[in-house]
C-alpha positions as YAML, in Angstrom:
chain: A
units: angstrom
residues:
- id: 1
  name: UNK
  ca: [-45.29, 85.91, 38.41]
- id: 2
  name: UNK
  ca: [-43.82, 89.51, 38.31]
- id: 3
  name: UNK
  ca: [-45.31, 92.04, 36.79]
- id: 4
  name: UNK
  ca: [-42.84, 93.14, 33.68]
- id: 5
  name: UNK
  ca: [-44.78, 96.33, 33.15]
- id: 6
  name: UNK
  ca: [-42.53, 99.26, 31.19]
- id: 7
  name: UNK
  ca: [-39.22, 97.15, 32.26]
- id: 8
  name: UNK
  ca: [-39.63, 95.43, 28.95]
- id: 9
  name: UNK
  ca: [-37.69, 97.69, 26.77]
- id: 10
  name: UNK
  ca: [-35.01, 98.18, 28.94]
- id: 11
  name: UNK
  ca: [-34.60, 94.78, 30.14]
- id: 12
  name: UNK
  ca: [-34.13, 94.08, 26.39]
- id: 13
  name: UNK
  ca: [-31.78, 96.94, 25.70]
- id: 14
  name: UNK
  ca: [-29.61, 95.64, 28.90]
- id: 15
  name: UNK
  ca: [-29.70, 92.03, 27.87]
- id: 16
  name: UNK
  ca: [-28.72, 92.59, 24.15]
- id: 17
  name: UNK
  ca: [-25.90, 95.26, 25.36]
- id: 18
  name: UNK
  ca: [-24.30, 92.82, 27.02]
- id: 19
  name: UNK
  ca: [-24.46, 90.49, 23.87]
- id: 20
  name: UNK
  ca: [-23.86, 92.93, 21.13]
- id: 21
  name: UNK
  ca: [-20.95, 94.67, 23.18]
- id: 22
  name: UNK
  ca: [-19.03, 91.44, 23.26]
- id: 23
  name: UNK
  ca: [-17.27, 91.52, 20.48]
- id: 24
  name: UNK
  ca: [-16.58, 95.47, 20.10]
- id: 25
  name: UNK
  ca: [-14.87, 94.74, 23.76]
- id: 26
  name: UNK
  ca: [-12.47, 92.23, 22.35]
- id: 27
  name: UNK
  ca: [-11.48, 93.92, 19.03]
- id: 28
  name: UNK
  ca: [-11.72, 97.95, 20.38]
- id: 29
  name: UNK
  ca: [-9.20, 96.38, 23.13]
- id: 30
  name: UNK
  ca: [-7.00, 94.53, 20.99]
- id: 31
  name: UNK
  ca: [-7.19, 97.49, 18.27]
- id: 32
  name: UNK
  ca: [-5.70, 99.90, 22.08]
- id: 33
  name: UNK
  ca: [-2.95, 97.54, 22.19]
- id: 34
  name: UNK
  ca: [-2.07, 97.56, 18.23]
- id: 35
  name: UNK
  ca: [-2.25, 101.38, 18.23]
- id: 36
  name: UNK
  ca: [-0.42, 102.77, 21.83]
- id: 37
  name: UNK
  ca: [2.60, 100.79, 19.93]
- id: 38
  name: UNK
  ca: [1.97, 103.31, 17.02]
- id: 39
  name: UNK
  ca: [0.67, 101.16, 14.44]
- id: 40
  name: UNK
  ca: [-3.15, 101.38, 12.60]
- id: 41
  name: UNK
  ca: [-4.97, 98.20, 12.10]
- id: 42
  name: UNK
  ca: [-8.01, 98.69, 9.91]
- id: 43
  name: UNK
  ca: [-7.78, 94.81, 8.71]
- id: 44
  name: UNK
  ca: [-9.56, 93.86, 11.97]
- id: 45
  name: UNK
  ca: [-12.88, 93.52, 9.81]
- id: 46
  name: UNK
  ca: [-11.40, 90.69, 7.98]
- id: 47
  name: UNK
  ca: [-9.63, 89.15, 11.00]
- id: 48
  name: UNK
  ca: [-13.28, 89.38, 12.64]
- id: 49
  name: UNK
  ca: [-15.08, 87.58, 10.30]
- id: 50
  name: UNK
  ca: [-12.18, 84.91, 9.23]
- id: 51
  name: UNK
  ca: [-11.69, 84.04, 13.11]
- id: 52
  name: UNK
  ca: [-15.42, 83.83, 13.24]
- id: 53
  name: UNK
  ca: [-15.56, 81.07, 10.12]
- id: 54
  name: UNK
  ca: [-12.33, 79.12, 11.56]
- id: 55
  name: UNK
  ca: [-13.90, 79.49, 15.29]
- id: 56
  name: UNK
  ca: [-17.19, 77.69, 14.01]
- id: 57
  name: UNK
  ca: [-15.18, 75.24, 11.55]
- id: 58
  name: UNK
  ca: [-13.19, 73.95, 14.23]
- id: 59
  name: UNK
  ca: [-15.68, 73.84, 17.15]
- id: 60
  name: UNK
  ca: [-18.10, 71.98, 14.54]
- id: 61
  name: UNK
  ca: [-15.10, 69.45, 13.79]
- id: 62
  name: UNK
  ca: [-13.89, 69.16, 17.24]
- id: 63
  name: UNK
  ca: [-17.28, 69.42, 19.00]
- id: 64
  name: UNK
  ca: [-16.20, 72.03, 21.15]
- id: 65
  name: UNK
  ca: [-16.58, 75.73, 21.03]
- id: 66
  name: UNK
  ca: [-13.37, 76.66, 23.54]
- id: 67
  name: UNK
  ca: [-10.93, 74.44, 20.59]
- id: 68
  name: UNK
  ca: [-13.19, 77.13, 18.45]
- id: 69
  name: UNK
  ca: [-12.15, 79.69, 20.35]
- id: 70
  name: UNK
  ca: [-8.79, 78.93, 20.81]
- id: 71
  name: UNK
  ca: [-8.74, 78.04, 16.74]
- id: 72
  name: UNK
  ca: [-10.01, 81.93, 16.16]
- id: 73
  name: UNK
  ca: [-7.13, 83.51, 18.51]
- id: 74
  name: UNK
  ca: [-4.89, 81.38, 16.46]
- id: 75
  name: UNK
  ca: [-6.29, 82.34, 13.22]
- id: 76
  name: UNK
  ca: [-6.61, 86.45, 14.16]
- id: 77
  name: UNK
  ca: [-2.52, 85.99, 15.67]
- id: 78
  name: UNK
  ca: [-1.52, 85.08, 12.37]
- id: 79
  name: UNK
  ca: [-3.52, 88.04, 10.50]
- id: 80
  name: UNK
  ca: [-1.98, 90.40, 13.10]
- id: 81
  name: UNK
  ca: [1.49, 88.84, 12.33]
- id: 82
  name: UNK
  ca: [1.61, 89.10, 8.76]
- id: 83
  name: UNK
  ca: [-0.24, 92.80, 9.15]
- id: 84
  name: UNK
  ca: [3.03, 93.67, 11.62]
- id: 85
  name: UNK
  ca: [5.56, 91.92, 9.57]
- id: 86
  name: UNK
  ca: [4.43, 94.49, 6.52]
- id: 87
  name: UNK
  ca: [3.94, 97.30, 7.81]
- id: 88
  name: UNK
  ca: [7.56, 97.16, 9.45]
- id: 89
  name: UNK
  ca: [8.42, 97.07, 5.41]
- id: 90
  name: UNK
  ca: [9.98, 100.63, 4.22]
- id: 91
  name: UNK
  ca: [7.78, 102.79, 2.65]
- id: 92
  name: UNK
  ca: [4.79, 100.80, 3.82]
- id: 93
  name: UNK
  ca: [1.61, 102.31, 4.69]
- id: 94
  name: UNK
  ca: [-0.05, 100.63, 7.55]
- id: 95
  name: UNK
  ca: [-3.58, 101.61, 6.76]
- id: 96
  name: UNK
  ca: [-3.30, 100.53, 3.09]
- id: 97
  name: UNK
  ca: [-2.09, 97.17, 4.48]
- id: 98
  name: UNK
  ca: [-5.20, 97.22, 6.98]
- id: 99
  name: UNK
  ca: [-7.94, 97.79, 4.17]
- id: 100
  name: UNK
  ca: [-5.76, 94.87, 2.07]
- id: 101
  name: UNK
  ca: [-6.07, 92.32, 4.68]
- id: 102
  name: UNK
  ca: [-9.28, 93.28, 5.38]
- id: 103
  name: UNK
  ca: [-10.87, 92.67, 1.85]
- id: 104
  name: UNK
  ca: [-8.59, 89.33, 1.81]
- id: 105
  name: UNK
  ca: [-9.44, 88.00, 5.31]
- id: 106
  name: UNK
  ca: [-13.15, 88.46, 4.34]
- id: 107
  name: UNK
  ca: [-12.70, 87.03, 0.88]
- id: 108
  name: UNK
  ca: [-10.82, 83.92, 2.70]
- id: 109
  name: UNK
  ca: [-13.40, 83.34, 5.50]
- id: 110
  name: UNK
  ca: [-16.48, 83.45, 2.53]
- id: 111
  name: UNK
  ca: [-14.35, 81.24, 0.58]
- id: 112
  name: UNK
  ca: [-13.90, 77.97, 2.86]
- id: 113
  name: UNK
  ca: [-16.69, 79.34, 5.42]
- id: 114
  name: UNK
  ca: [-19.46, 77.70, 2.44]
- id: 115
  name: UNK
  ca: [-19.66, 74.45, 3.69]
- id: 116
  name: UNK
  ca: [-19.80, 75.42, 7.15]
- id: 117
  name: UNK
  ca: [-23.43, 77.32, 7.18]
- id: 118
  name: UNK
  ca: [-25.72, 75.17, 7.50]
- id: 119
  name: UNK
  ca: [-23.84, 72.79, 9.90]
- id: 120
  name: UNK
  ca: [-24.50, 73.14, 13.52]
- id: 121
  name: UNK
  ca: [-21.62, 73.92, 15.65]
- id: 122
  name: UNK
  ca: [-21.77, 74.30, 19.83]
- id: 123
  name: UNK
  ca: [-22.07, 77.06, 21.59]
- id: 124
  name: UNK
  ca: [-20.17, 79.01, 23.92]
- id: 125
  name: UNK
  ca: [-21.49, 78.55, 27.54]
- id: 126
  name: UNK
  ca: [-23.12, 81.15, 29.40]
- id: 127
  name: UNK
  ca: [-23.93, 82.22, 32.75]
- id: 128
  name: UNK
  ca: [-27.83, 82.23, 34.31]
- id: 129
  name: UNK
  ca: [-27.26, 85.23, 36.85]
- id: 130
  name: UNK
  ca: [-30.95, 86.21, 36.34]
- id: 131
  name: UNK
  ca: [-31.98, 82.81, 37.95]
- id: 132
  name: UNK
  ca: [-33.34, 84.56, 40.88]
- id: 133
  name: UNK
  ca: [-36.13, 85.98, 39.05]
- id: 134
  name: UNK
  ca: [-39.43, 84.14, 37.63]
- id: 135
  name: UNK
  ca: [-39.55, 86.34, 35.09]
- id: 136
  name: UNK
  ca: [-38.46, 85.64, 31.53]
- id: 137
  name: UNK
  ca: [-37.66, 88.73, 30.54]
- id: 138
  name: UNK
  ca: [-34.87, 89.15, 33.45]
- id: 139
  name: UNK
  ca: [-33.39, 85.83, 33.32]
- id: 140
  name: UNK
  ca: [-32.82, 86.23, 29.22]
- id: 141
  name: UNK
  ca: [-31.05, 89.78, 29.45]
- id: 142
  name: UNK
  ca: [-28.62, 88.41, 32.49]
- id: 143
  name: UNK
  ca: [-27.84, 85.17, 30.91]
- id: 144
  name: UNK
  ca: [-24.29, 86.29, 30.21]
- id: 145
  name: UNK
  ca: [-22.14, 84.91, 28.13]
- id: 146
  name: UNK
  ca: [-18.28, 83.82, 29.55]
- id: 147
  name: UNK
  ca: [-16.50, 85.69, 27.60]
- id: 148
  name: UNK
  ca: [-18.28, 88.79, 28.54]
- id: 149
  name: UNK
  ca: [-17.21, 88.38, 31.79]
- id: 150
  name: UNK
  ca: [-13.60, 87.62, 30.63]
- id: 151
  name: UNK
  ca: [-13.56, 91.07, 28.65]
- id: 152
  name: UNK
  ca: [-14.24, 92.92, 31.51]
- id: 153
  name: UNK
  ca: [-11.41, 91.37, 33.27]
- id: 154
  name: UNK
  ca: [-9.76, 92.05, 29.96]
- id: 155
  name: UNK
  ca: [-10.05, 95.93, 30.19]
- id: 156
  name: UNK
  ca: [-8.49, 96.22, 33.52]
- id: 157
  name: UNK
  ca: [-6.22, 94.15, 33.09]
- id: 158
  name: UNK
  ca: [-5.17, 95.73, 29.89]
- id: 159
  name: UNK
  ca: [-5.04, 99.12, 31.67]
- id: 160
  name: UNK
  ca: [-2.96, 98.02, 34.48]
- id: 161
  name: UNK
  ca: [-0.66, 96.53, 32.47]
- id: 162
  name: UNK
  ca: [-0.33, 99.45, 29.69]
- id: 163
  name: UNK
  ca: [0.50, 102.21, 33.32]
- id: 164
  name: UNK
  ca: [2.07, 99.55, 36.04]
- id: 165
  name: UNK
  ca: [4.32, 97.52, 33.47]
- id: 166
  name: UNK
  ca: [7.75, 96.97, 31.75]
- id: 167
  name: UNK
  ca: [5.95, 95.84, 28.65]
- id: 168
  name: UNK
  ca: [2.94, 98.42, 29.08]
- id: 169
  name: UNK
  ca: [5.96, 101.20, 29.32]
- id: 170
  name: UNK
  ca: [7.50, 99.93, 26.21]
- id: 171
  name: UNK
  ca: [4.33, 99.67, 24.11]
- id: 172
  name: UNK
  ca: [3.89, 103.35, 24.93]
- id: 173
  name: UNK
  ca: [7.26, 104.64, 24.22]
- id: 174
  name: UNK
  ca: [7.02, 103.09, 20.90]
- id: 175
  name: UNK
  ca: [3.91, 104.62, 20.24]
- id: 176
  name: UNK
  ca: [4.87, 107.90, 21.39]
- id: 177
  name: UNK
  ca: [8.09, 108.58, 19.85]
- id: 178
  name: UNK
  ca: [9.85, 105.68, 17.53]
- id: 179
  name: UNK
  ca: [13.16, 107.64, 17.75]
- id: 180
  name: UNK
  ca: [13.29, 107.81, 21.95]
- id: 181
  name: UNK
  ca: [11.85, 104.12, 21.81]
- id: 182
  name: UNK
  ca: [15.76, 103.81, 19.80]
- id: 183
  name: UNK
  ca: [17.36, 105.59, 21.52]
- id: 184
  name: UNK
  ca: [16.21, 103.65, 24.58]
- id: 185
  name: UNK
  ca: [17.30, 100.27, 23.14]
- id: 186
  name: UNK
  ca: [13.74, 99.45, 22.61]
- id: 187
  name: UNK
  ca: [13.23, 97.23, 19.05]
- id: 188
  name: UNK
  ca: [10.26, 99.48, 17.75]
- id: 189
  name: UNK
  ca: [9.51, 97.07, 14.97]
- id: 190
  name: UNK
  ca: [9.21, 93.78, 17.37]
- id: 191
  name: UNK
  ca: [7.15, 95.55, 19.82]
- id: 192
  name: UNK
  ca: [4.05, 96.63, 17.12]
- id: 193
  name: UNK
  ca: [4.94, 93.21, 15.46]
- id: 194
  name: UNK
  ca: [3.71, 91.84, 18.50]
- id: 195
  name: UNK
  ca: [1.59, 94.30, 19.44]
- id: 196
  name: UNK
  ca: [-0.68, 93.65, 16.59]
- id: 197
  name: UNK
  ca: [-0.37, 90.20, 16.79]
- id: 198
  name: UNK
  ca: [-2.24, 90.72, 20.06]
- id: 199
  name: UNK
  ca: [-4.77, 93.07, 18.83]
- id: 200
  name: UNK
  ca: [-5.54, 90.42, 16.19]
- id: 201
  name: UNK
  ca: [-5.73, 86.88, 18.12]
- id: 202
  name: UNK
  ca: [-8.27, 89.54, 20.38]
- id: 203
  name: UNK
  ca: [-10.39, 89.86, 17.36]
- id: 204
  name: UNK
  ca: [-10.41, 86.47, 16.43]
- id: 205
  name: UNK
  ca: [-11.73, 85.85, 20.17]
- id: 206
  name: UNK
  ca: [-14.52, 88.00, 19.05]
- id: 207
  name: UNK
  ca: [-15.39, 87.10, 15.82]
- id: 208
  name: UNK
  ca: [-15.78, 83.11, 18.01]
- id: 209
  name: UNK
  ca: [-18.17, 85.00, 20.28]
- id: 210
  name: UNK
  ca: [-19.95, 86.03, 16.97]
- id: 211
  name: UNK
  ca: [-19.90, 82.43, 15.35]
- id: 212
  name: UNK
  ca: [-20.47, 80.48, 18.58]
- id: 213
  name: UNK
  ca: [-23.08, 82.54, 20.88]
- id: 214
  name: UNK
  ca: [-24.63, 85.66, 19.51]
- id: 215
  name: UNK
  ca: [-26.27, 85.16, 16.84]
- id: 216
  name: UNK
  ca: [-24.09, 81.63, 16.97]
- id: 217
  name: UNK
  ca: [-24.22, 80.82, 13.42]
- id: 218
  name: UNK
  ca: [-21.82, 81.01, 10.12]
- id: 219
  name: UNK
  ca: [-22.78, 83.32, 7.26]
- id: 220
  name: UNK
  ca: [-20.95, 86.22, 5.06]
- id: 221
  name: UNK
  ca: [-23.05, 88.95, 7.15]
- id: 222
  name: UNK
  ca: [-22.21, 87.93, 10.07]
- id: 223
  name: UNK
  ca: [-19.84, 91.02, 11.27]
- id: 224
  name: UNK
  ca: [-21.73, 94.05, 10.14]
- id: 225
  name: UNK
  ca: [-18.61, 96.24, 9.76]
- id: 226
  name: UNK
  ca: [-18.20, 95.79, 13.39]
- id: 227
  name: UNK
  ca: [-14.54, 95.54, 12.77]
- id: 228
  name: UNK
  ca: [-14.35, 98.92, 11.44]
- id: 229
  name: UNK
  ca: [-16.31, 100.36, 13.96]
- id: 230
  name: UNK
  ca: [-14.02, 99.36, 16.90]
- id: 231
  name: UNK
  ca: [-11.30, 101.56, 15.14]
- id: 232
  name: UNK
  ca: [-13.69, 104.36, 15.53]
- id: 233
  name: UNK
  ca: [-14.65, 103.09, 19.39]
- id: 234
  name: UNK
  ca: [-11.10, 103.36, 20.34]
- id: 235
  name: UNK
  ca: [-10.36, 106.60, 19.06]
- id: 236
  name: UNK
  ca: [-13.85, 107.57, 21.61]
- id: 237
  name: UNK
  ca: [-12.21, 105.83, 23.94]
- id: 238
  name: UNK
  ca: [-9.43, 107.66, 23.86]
- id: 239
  name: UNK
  ca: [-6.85, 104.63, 23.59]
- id: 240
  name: UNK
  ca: [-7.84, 103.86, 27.58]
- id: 241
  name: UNK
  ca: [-8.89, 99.86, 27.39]
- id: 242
  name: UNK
  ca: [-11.20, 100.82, 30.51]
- id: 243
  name: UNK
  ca: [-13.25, 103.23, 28.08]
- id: 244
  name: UNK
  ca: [-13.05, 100.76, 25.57]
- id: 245
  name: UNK
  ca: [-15.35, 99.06, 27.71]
- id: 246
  name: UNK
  ca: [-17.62, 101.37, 28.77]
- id: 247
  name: UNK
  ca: [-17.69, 102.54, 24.54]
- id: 248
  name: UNK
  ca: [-18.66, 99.15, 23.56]
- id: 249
  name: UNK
  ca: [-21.46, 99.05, 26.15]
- id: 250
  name: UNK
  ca: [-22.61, 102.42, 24.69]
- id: 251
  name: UNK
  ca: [-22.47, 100.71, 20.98]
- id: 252
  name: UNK
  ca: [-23.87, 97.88, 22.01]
- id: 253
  name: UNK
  ca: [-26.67, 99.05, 23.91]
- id: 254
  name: UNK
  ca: [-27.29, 101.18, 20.19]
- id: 255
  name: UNK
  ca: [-27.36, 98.19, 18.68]
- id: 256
  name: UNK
  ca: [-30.15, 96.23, 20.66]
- id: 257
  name: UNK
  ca: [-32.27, 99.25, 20.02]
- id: 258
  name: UNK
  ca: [-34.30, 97.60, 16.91]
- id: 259
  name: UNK
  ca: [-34.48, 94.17, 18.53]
- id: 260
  name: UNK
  ca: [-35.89, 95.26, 21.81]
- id: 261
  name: UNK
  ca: [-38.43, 97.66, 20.29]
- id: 262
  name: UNK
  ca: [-39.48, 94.61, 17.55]
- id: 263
  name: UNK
  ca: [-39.42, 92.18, 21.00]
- id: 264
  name: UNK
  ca: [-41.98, 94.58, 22.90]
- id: 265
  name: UNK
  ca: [-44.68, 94.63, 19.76]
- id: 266
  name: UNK
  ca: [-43.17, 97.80, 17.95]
- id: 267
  name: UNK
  ca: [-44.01, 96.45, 14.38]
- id: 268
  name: UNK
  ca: [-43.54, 99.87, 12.42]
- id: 269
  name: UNK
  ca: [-40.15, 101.73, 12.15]
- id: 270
  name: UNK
  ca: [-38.36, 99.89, 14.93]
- id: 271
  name: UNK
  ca: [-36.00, 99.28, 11.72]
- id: 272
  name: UNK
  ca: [-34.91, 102.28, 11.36]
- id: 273
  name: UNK
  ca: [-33.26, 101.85, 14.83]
- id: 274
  name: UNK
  ca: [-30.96, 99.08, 13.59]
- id: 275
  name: UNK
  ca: [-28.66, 101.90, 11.78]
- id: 276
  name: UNK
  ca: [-28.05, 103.03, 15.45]
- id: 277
  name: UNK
  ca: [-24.63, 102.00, 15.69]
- id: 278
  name: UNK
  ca: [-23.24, 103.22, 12.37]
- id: 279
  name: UNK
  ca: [-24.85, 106.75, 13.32]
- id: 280
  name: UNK
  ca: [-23.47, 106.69, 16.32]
- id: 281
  name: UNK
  ca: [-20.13, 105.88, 14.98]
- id: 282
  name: UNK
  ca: [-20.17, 108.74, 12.25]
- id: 283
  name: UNK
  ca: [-21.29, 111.30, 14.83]
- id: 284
  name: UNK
  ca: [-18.82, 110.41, 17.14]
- id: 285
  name: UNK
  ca: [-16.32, 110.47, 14.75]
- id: 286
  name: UNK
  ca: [-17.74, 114.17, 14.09]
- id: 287
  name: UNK
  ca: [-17.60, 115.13, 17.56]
- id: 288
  name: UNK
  ca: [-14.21, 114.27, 18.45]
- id: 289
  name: UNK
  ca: [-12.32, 115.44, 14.98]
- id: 290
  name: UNK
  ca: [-10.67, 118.86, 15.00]
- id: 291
  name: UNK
  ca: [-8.55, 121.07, 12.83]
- id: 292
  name: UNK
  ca: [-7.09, 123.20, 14.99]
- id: 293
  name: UNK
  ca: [-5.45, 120.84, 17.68]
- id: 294
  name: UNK
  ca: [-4.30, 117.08, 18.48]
- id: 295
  name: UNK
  ca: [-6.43, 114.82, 19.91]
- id: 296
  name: UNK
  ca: [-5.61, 114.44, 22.99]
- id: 297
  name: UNK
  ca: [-4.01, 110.99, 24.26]
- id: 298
  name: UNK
  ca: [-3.32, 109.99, 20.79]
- id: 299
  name: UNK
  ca: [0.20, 108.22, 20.62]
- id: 300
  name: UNK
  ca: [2.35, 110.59, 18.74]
- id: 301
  name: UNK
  ca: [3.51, 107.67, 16.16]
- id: 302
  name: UNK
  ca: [0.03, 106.73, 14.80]
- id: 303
  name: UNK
  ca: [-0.23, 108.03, 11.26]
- id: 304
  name: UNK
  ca: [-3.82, 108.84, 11.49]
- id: 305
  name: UNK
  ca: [-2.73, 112.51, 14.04]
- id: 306
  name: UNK
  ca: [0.83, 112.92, 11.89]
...
């Protein structure tokens, strides 16, 4: 047997990372998407937790957590949709809209997500890459999830496809300036309708991973404002999917904090640690705000830098 020694803590901070940052990949990507087009979506709470009920409803119906999946993308399209199809509305305000859905997609998901939490759905597979090690410790904190995996692939893919593209060129035009999107022939309108839609069937992806792996289980706490937080992520990020990555690593290694001090025998305080995240969102938010100047990469359309 190997010797664990001080690798405890760390081992647990990597393995629950790579589970907490799961879902803060998917929605701080999808969120990229929504806002390069020039469009705010801070309904991605409610999306979250409504694609995380339907996800577990379905997979517990259909006995399969990839029809869950599928069911949440579905579910988090259709959010995005009606968000875009609103917001494209005159005289609309797109955050208003976002804090709307949010409180209804929430509402909706606690409303016929009752029957579902005590029911046992399946899980999402995962993948044992610690299996060349005896010890626990290391196999739990690489037993990684699929869709993990996926969201890497995700964020490259993403930011290929956003500098290399037709469609990546015309998401950014629209987000930059709406009137040389027009004047380009570019439909402003149908690309953020769209764009949206994307950023929301992305969220619904996560709020399955949430539902159906980690902590893979139905209830009304299940999001933690995490939703809300991947607004803040991407504006860290800098609207670069790639750095959406990397910032939902960072968030999610601050959120394994408590749990890998409370899995090591820390029995005093190690709750304090579980705020990390939501600290670490408000100071970041602190750190990149200014006054005096732009923030740099924002697209010039979104409402939150006019």
């Amino acid at each position: 047997m190997e010797d664990i020694g001080l690798w405890g803590v760390p081992l647990a901070i990597l393995g629950g990372a790579i589970r907490v940052s799961t879902p803060f990949i998917f929605v701080s990507i999808g969120e990229c998407l929504t806002e390069r087009s020039g469009r705010i979506n801070l309904g991605l709470e409610g999306t979250l937790v409504f694609g995380a009920m339907s996800g577990y409803a379905v997979a517990y119906h259909s006995n399969s957590a990839w029809l869950g999946t599928l069911a949440a993308a579905l579910a988090g399209l259709v959010f995005g949709l009606v968000h875009g199809y609103v917001c494209k509305l005159p005289k609309v305000n797109d955050i208003a809209i976002g804090i709307a859905l949010m409180i209804f997609g929430s509402g909706l998901a606690f409303f016929f997500g009752k029957p579902y939490v005590q029911p046992v759905a399946p899980d999402l597979p995962a993948i044992p890459l610690g299996f060349w090690s005896q010890v626990p410790q290391v196999q739990a904190a690489l037993n990684v999830n699929v869709l993990f995996l996926a969201g890497i692939v995700l964020a490259f893919a993403a930011s290929w496809m956003l500098k290399n593209t037709r469609i990546g060129l015309t998401i950014r035009v629209a987000g930059d300036s709406a009137d040389a999107a027009r004047a380009l022939g570019i439909d402003v309108n149908r690309v953020r309708l769209w764009s949206t839609a994307a950023g929301g069937a992305l969220a619904g992806i996560g709020g399955a991973y949430l539902s159906l792996y980690y902590p893979g289980s139905w209830n009304e706490g299940i999001s933690s404002g995490q939703g809300l937080m991947a607004v803040a992520l991407v504006i860290f990020a800098r609207w670069n999917p790639v750095n959406c990555l990397y910032a939902s690593l960072l968030f999610g290694g601050a959120g394994a904090l408590g749990p890998a001090l409370q899995s090591v025998g820390v029995t005093s305080g190690y709750y304090l640690f579980y705020a990390a995240p939501y600290v670490l969102t408000l100071a970041l938010l602190i750190a990149t705000s200014s006054t005096t100047r732009a923030m740099p990469s924002a697209p010039g359309e979104l409402s939150i830098v006019k």
